[in-house]
MMTF fields as JSON, N, C-alpha, C and O atoms, coordinates in Angstrom:
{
  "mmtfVersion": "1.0.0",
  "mmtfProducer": "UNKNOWN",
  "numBonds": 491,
  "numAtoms": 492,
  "numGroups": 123,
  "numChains": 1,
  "numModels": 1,
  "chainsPerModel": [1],
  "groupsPerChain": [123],
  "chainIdList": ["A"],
  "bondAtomList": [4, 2, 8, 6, 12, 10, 16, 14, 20, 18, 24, 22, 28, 26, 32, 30, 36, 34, 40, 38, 44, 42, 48, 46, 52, 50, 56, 54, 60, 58, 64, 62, 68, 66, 72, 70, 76, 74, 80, 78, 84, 82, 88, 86, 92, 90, 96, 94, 100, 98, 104, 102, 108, 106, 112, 110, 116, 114, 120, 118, 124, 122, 128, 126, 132, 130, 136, 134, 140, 138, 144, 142, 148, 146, 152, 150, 156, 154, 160, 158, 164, 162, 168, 166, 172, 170, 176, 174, 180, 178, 184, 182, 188, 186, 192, 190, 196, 194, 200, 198, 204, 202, 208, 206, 212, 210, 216, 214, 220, 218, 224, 222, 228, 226, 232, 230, 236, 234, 240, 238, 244, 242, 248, 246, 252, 250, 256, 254, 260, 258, 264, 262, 268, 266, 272, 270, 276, 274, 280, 278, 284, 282, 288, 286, 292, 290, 296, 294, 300, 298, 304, 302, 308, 306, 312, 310, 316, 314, 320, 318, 324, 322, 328, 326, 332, 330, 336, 334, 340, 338, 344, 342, 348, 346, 352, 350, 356, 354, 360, 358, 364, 362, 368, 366, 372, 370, 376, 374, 380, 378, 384, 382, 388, 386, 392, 390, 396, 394, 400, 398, 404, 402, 408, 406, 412, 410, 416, 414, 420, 418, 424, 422, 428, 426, 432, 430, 436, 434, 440, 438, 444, 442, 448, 446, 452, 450, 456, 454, 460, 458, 464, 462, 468, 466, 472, 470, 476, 474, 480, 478, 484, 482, 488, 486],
  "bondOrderList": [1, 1, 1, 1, 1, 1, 1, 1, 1, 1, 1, 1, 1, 1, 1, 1, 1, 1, 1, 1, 1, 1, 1, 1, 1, 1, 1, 1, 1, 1, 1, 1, 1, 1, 1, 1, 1, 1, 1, 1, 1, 1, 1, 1, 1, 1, 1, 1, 1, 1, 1, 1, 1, 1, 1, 1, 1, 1, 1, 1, 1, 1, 1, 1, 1, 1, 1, 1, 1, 1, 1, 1, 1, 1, 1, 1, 1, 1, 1, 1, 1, 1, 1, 1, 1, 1, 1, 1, 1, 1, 1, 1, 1, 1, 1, 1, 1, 1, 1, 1, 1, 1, 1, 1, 1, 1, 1, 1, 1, 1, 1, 1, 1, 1, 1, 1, 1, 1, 1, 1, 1, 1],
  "groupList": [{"groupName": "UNK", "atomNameList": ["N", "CA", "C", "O"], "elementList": ["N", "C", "C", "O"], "formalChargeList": [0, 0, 0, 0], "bondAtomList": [1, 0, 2, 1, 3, 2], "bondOrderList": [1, 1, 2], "singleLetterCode": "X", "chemCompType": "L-PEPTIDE LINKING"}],
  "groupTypeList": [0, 0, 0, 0, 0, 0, 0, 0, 0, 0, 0, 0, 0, 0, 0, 0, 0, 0, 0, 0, 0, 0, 0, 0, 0, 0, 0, 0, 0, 0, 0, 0, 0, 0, 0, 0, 0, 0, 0, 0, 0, 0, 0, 0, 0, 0, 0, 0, 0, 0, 0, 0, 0, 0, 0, 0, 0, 0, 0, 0, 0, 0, 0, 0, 0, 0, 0, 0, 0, 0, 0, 0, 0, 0, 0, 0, 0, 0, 0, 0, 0, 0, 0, 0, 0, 0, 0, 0, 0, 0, 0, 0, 0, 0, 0, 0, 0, 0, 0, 0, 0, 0, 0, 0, 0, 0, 0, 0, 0, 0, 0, 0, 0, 0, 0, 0, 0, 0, 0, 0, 0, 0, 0],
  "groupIdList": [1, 2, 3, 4, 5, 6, 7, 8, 9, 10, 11, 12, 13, 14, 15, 16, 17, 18, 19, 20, 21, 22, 23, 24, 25, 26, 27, 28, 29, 30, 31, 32, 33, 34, 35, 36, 37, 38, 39, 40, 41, 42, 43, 44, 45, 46, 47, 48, 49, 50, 51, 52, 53, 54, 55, 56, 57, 58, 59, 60, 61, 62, 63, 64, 65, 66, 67, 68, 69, 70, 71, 72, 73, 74, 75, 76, 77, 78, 79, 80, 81, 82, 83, 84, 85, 86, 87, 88, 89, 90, 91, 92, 93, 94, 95, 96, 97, 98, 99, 100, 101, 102, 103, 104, 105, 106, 107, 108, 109, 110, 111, 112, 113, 114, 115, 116, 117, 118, 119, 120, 121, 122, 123],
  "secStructList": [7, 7, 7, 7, 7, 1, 7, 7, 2, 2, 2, 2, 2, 2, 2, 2, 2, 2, 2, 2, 2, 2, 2, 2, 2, 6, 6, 2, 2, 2, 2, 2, 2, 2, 2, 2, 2, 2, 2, 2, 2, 2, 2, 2, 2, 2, 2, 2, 2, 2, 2, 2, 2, 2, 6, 2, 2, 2, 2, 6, 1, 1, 7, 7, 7, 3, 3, 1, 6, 6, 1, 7, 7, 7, 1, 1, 7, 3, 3, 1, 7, 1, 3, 3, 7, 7, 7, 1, 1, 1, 1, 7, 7, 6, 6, 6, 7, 3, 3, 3, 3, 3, 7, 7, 1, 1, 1, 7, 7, 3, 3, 3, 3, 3, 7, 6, 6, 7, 7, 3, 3, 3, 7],
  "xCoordList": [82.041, 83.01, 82.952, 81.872, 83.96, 84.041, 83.662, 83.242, 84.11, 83.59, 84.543, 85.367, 84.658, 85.952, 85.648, 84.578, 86.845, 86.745, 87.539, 88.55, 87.251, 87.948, 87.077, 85.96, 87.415, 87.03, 86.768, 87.647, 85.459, 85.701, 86.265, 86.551, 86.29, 86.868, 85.993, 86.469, 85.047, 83.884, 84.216, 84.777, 83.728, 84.399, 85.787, 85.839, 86.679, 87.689, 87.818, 88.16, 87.462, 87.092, 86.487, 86.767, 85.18, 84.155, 84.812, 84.679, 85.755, 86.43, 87.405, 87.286, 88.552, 89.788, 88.734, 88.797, 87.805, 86.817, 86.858, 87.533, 86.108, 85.511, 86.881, 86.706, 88.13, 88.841, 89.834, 90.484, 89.738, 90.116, 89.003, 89.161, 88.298, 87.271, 87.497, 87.56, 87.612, 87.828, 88.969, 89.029, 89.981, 91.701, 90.908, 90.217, 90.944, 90.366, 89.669, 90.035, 88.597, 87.651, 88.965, 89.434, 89.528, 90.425, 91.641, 92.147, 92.197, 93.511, 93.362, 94.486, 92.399, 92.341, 92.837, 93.452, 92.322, 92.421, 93.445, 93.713, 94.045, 95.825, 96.872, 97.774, 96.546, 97.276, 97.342, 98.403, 95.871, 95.899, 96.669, 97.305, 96.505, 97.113, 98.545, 99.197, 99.101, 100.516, 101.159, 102.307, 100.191, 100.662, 100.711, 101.556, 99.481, 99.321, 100.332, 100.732, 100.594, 101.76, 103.27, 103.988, 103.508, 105.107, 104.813, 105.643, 103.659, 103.645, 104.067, 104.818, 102.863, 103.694, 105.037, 105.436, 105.569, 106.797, 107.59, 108.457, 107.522, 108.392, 107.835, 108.629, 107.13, 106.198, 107.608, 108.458, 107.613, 108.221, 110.192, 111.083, 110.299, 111.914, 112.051, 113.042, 111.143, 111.442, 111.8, 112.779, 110.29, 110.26, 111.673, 112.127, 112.145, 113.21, 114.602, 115.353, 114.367, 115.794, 115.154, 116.046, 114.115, 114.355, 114.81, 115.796, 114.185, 114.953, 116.099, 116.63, 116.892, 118.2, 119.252, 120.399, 118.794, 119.041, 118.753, 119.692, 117.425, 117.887, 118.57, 119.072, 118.574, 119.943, 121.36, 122.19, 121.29, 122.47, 122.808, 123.859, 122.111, 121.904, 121.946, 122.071, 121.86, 121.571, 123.251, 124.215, 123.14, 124.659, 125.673, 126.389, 125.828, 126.829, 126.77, 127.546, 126.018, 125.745, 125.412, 125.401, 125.132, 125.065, 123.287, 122.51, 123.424, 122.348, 122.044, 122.936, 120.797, 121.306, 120.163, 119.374, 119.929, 119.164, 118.707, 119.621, 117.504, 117.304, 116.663, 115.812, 116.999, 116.402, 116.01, 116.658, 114.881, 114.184, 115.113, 115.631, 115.199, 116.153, 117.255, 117.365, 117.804, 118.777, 118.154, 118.867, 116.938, 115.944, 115.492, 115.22, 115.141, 114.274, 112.976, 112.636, 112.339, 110.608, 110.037, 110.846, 109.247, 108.243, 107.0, 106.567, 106.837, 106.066, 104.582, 103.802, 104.221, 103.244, 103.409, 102.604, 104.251, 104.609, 104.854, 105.785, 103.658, 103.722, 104.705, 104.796, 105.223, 105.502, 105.006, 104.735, 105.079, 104.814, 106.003, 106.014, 106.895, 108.66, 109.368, 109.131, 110.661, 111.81, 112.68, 113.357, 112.752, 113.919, 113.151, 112.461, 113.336, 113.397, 114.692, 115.669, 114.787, 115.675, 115.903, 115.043, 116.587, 117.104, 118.1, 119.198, 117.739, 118.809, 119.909, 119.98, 120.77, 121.598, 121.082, 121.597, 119.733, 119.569, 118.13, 117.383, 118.056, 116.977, 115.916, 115.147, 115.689, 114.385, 113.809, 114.109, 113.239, 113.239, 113.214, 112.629, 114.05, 114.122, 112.474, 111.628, 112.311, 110.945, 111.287, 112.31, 110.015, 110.02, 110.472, 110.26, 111.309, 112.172, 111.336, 111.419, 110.234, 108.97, 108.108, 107.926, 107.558, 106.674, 105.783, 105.572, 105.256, 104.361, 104.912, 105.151, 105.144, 105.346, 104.235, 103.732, 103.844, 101.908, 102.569, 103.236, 102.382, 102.6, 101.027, 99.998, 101.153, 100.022, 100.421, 101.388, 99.856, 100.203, 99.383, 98.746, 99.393, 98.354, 97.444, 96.513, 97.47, 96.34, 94.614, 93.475, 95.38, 94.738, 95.05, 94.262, 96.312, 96.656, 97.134, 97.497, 96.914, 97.257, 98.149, 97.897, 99.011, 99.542, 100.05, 99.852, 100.637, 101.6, 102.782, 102.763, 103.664, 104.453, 104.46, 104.382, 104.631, 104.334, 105.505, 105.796, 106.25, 107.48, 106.983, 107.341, 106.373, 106.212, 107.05, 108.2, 106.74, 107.772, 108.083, 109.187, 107.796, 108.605, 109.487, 109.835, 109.781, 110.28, 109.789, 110.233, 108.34, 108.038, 107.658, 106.814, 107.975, 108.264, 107.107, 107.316, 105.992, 104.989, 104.322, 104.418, 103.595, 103.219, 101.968, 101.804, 101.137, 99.408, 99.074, 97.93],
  "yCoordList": [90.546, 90.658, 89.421, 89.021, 88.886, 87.875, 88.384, 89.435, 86.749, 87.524, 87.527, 86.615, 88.529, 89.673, 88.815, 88.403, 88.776, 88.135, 89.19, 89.573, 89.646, 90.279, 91.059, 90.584, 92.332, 93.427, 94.506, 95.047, 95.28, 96.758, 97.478, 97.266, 98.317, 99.578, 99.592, 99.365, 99.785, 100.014, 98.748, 99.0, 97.208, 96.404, 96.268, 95.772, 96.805, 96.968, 97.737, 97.297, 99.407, 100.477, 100.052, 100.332, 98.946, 98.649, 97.621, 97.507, 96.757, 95.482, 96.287, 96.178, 97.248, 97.767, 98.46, 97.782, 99.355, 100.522, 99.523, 99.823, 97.929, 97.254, 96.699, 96.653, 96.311, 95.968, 97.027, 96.671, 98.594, 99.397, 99.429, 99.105, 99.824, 99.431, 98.674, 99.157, 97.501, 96.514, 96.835, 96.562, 97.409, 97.586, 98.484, 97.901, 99.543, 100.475, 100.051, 100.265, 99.413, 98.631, 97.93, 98.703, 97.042, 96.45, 97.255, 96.803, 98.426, 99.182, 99.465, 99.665, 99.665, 99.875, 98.848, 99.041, 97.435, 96.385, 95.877, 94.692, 96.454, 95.476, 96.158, 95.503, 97.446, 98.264, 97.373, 96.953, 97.124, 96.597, 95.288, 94.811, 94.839, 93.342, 93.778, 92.94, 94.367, 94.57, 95.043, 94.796, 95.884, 96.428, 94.822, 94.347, 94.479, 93.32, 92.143, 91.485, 92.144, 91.096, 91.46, 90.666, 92.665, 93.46, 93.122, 92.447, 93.55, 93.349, 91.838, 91.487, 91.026, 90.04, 89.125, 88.308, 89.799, 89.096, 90.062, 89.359, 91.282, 92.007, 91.274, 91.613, 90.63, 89.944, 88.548, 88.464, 87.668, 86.692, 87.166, 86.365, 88.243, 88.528, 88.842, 88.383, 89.521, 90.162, 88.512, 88.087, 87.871, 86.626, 85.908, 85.458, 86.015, 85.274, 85.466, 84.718, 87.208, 87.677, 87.516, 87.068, 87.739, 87.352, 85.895, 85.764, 84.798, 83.498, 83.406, 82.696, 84.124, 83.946, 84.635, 84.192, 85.792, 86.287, 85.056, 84.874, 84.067, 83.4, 82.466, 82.113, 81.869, 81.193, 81.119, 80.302, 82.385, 83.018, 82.893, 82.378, 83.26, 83.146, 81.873, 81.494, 81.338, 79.636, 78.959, 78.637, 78.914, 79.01, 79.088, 78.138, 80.838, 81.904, 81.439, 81.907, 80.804, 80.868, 82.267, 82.316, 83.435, 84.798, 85.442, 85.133, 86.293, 87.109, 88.066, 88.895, 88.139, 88.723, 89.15, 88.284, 90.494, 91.635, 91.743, 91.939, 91.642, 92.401, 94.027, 94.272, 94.881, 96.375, 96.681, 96.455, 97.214, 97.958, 99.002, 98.824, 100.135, 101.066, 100.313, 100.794, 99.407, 98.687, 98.468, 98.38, 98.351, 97.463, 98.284, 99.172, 98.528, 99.415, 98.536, 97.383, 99.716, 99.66, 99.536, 99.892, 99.268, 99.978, 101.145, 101.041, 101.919, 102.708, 102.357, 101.618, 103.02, 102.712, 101.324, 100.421, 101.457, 100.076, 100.509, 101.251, 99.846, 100.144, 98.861, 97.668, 99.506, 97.979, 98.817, 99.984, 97.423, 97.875, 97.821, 97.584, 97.919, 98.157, 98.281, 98.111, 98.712, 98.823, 97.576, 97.698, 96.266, 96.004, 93.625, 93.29, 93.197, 91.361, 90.767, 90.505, 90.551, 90.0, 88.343, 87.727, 87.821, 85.997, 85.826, 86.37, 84.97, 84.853, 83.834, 83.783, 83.014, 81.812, 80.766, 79.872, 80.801, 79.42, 79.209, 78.231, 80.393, 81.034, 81.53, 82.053, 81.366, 81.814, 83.035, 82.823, 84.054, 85.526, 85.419, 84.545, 86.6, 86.585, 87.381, 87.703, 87.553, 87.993, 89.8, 90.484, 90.047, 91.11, 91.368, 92.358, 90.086, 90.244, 90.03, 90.795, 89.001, 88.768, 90.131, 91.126, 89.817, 91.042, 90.988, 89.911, 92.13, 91.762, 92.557, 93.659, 92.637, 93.963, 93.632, 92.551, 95.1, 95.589, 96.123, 97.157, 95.555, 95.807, 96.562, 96.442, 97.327, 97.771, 98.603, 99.352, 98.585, 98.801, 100.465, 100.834, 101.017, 102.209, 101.987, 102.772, 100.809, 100.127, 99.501, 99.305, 99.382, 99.042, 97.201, 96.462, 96.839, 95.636, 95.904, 96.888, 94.672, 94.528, 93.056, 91.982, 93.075, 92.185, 91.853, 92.8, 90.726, 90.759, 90.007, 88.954, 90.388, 88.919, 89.325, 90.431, 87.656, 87.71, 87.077, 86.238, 87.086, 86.118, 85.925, 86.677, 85.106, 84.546, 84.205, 84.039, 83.982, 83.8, 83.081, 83.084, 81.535, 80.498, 80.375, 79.37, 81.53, 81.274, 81.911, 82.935, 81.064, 80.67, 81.892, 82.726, 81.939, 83.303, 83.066, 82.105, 83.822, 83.429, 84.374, 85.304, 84.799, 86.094, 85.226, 84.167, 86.495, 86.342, 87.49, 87.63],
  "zCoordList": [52.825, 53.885, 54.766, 55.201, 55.001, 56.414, 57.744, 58.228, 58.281, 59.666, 60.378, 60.32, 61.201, 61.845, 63.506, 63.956, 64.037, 65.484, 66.114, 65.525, 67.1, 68.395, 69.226, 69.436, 69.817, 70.959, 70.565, 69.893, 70.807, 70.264, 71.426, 72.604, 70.652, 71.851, 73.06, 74.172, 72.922, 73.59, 74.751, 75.818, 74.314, 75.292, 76.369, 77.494, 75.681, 76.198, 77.249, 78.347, 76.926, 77.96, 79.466, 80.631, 78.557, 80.048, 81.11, 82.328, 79.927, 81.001, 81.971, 83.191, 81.278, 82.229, 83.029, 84.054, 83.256, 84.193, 85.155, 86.14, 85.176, 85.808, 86.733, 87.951, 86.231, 86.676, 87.655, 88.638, 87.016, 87.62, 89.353, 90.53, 88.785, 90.082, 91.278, 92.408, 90.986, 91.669, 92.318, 93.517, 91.734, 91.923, 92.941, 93.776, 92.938, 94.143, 95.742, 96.897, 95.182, 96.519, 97.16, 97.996, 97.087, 97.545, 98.103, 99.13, 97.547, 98.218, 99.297, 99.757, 100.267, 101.66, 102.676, 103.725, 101.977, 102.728, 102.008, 102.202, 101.266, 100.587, 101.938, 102.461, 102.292, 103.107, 104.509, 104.969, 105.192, 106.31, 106.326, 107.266, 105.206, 105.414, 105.223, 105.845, 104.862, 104.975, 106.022, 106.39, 106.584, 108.121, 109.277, 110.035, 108.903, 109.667, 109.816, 110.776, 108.422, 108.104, 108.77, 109.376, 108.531, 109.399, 110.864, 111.472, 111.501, 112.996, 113.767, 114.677, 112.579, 112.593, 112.809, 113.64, 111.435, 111.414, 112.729, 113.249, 113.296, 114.126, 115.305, 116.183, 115.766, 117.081, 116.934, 117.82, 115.81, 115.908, 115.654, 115.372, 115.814, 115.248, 117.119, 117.688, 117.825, 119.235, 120.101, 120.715, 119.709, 120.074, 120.473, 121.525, 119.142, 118.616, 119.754, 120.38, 119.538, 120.266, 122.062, 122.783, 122.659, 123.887, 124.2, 124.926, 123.72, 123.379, 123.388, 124.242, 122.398, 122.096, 123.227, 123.295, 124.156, 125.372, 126.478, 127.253, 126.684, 127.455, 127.764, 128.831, 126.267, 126.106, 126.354, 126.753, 125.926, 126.633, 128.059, 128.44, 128.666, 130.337, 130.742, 131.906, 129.965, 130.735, 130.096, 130.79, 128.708, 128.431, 129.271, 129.589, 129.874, 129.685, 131.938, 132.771, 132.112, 133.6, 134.168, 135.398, 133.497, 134.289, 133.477, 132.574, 134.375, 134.206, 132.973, 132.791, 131.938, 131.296, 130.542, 130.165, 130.234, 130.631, 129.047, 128.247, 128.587, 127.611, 127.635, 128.49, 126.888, 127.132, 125.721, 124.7, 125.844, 124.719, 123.925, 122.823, 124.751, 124.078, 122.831, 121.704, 123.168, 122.215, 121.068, 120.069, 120.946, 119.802, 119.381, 120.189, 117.989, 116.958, 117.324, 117.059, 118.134, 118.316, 117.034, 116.176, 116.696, 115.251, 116.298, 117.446, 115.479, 115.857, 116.511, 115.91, 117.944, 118.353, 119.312, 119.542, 119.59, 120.435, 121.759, 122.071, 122.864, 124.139, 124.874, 124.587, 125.696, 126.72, 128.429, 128.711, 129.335, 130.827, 131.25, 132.458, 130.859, 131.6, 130.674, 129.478, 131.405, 130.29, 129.901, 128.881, 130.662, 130.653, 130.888, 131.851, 130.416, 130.498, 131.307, 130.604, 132.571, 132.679, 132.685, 132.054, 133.096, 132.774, 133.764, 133.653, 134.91, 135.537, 134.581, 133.353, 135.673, 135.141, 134.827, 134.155, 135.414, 135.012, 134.02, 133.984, 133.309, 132.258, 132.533, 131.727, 134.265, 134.299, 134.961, 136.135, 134.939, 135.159, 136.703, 137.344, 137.273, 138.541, 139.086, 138.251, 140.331, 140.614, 140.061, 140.101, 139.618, 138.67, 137.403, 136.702, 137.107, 135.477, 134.634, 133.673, 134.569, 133.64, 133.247, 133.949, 131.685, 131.669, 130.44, 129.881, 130.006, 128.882, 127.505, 128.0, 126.561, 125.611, 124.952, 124.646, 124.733, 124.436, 122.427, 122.402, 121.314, 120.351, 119.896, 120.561, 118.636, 118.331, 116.805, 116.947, 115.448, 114.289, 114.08, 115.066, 113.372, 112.728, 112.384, 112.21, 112.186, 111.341, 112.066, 111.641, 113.388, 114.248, 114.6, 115.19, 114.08, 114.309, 116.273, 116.917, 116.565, 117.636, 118.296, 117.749, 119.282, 119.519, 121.109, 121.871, 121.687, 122.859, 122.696, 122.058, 123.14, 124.009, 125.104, 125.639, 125.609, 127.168, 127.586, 126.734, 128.431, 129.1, 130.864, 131.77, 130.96, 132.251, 133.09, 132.683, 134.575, 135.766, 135.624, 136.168, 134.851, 134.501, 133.403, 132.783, 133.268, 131.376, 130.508, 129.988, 130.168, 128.888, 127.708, 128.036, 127.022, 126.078, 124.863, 124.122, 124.635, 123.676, 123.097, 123.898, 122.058, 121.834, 121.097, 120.492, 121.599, 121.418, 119.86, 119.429]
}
């Protein structure tokens, strides 16, 4: 008889077990990183639209209000007020500045902050 090249069964069984394995240890933390990653990108889309509100305001010469209610929250999302305002000339009138407190299931966590001068940034 020659000589035969390949895998027995036996090998095969032990490689997929080992690889199944592995597949497992890891599904906990494939989850977090995906949660992590959405909060993310929803941190830079909010970002985006208070920006694009003060623009507006500075544009448009008038005042101009962003409100939560209008916006699909993601779940678990605190803020300390309801409402961002922008005067005319972009920059929050006293009290219009504020923080929105983001936070995932996952235990991801986040902010944006819009300061009395403006400046719009998320931590």
């Amino acid at each position: 008889m020659g000589k035969r090249s390949g895998f027995t069964i036996i090998e095969l069984v032990v490689v997929l077990g080992l690889i199944s394995f592995l597949f497992f240890l890891t599904l906990p933390n494939l989850s977090r990183f995906t949660s992590h990653i959405a909060l993310n990108a929803y941190k830079k889309t909010l970002v985006s639209e208070l920006r694009l509100k003060q623009t507006q305001a500075r544009v448009e010469h008038t005042s101009k209000t962003f409100e939560y209610d209008k916006v699909v929250l993601p779940k678990n999302t605190q803020t300390n007020n309801k409402q961002i305002v922008f005067s005319s000339s972009g920059l929050p009138p006293p009290g219009g500045s504020g923080t929105i407190k983001l936070s995932s299931s996952s235990g991801g966590f986040g902010k944006i902050v819009v300061s009395s001068v403006g400046r719009i940034r998320f931590e």
